[in-house]
SETI-138336 format. One record per residue (C-alpha): residue in one letter; x, y, z. Coordinates in steps of 0.1 Angstrom, whole numbers, plus 5000, padded with zeros to 4 digits. Example, Ala and Ser with C-alpha at 12.3 -4.5 7.8 and 13.67 -1.06 7.14 Angstrom:
REM residues 2
a512349555078/s513749895071/
This chain:
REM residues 300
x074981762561/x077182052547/x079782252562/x081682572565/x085082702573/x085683102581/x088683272578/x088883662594/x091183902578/x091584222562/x089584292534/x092884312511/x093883952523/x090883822520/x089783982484/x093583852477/x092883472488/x089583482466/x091183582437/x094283312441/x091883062447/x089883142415/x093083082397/x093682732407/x092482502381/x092382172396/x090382322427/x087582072443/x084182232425/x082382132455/x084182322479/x082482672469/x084383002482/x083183332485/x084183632505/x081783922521/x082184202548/x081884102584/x078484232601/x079584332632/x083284452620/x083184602587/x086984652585/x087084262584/x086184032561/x085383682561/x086483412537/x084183112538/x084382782523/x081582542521/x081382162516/x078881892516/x081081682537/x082981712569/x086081902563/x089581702564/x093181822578/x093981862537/x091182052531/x092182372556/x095782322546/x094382412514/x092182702527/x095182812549/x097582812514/x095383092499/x096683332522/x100383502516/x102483462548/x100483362584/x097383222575/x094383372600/x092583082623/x090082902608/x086582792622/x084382502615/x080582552614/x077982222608/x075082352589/x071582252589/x070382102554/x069982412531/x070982592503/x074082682519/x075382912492/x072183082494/x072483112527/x076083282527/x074583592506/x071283642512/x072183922535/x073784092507/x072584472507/x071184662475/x073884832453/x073285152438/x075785242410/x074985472385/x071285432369/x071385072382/x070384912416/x070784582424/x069184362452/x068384022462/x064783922465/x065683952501/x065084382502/x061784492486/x061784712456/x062385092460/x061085282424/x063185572413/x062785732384/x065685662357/x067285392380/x066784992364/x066584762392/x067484402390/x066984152410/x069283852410/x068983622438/x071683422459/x072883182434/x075682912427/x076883202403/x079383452406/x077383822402/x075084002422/x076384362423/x078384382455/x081984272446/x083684552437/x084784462403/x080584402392/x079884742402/x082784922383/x081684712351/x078284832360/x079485182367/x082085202332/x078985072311/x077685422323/x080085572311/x080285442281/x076985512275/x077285872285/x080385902262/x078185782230/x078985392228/x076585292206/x077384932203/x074984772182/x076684352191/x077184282231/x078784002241/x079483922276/x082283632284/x081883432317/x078483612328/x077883442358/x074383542364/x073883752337/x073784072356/x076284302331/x074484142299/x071184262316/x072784632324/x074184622292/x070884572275/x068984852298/x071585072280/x071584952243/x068284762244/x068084742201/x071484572204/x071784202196/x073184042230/x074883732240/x075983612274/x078383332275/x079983112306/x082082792309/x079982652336/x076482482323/x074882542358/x074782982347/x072582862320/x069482822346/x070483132366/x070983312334/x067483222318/x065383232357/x067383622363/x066083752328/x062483602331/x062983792366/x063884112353/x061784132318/x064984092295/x063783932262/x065583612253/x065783492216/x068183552189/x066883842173/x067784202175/x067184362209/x067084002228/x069383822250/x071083462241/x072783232263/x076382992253/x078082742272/x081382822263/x085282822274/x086383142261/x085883242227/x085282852220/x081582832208/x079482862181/x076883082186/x080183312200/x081883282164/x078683302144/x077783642159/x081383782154/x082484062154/x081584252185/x081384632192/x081384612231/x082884292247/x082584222283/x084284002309/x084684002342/x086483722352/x090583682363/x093783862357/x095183502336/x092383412319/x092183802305/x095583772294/x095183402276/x091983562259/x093783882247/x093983762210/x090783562211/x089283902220/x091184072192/x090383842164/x086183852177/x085684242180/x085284482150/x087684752146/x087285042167/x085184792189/x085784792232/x086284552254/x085884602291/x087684392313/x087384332352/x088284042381/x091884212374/x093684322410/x095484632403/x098984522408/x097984282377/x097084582354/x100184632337/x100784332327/x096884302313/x097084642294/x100684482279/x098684162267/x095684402250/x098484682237/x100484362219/x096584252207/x096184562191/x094184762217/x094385092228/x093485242269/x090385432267/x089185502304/x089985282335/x088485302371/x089685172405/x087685032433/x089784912459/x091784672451/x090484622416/x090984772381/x088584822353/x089684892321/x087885032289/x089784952259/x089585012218/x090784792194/x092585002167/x094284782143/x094184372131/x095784112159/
């Protein structure tokens, strides 16, 4: 039997909470957090936890501690047996950004002419389009692609479901790609999303190819060094540990774009990259998030 806790808040608090709690490292992996927009309220948003046990006293203390100053009430919800993750985000409407639209297998297909859709189901992956930091990567990739990026080596650190590494090869499909993430369950989300969505997997030119890795740490990830467009969407302190890792695995003149950043953290991201020997080349804002577009000009 699993379980759910709901905290109601502002979207700000709540997006806030999220991101804290993706920052702790010794956090539970089996109580899974995610954050959406409340149905009936959409200037609310919900922050719900899920666990395969009955919740303790410790366990909403530690749900409570995610949220600066008065923590909001929290319920408790017994679930039926199911895919409860699932469950939490199969509701999740179709994003539209740019020449990309993205829905679960939950909202039928809807042809346009010079869109790509993707589908990417509810998963145990972070990635399906709505956050706000997914569709700026997936909007900034546009632009990039407008602008003349012609990267010919993609890599995409901490891919979750694959999704950029997909939008990434609708763009630049003669590239060589690689998708990477530290967690070994993407690996089966990655592969099942690009059978799902006709993106070629192999090593060669023009194909995608999955890593487990922790960073920069893997050997298909070194062997296909140096990069001309590097991609991660992941947290504010990870970005900033990575800075030089990034440095020393992109060519010169090569980007990197880099998201899961809150915008108060911004400065001191761009201060990592500027001391890595990167240089600002476009950034966007949605909500509370930046997305940043930046060049490597000279050796780390």
């Amino acid at each position: 039997m699993n379980w759910k806790l709901t905290a109601r808040g502002p979207r700000e608090r709540v997006e806030a909470a999220l991101a804290l709690q993706g920052q702790i490292d010794d956090w539970d992996p089996a109580f899974v957090v995610g954050a959406r927009e409340a149905a009936e309220t959409p200037e609310e948003w919900l922050l719900e936890a899920w666990l395969p046990r009955r919740p303790t006293r410790r366990d909403r203390m530690r749900l409570e501690k995610l949220f600066a100053g008065r923590a909001p009430s929290i319920t408790l919800e017994r679930l039926t047996e199911t895919d409860w993750v699932s469950a939490s985000q199969k509701h999740t409407p179709p994003v539209r950004v740019g020449p990309f639209r993205v829905r679960t297998p939950d909202y039928p297909a809807e042809p346009e002419p010079g869109v790509r859709e993707f589908v990417v189901p509810a998963a145990q992956a972070f990635g399906t389009g709505q956050h706000e930091t997914t569709a700026g990567c997936l909007e900034l990739l546009s632009i990039m692609h407008a602008r003349g990026l012609r990267p010919r080596n993609i890599a995409d650190i901490g891919t979750g479901t694959g999704l950029l590494a997909f939008a990434a090869h609708a763009l630049w499909p003669r590239a060589r790609a690689t998708a990477s993430d530290v967690d070994p369950l993407c690996a089966a989300a990655v592969h099942d999303n690009a059978v799902r969505n006709a993106v070629p997997l192999g090593n060669r030119r023009g194909e995608l190819a999955f890593a487990v890795a922790d960073g920069m740490d893997g050997d298909l990830l070194e062997a296909r060094a140096p990069y001309d467009l590097l991609i991660a969407n992941i947290l504010a302190a990870p970005l900033i540990e990575l800075a030089y890792d990034f440095a020393a695995s992109v060519a010169p003149r090569g980007s990197v774009l880099l998201a899961g950043l809150l915008s108060e953290q911004e400065r001191a991201v761009r201060a990592a990259y500027l001391h890595a020997g990167f240089r600002p080349r476009a950034r966007l804002v949605r909500g509370d998030w930046s997305i940043l577009w930046l060049r490597r000009r000279f050796a780390a």
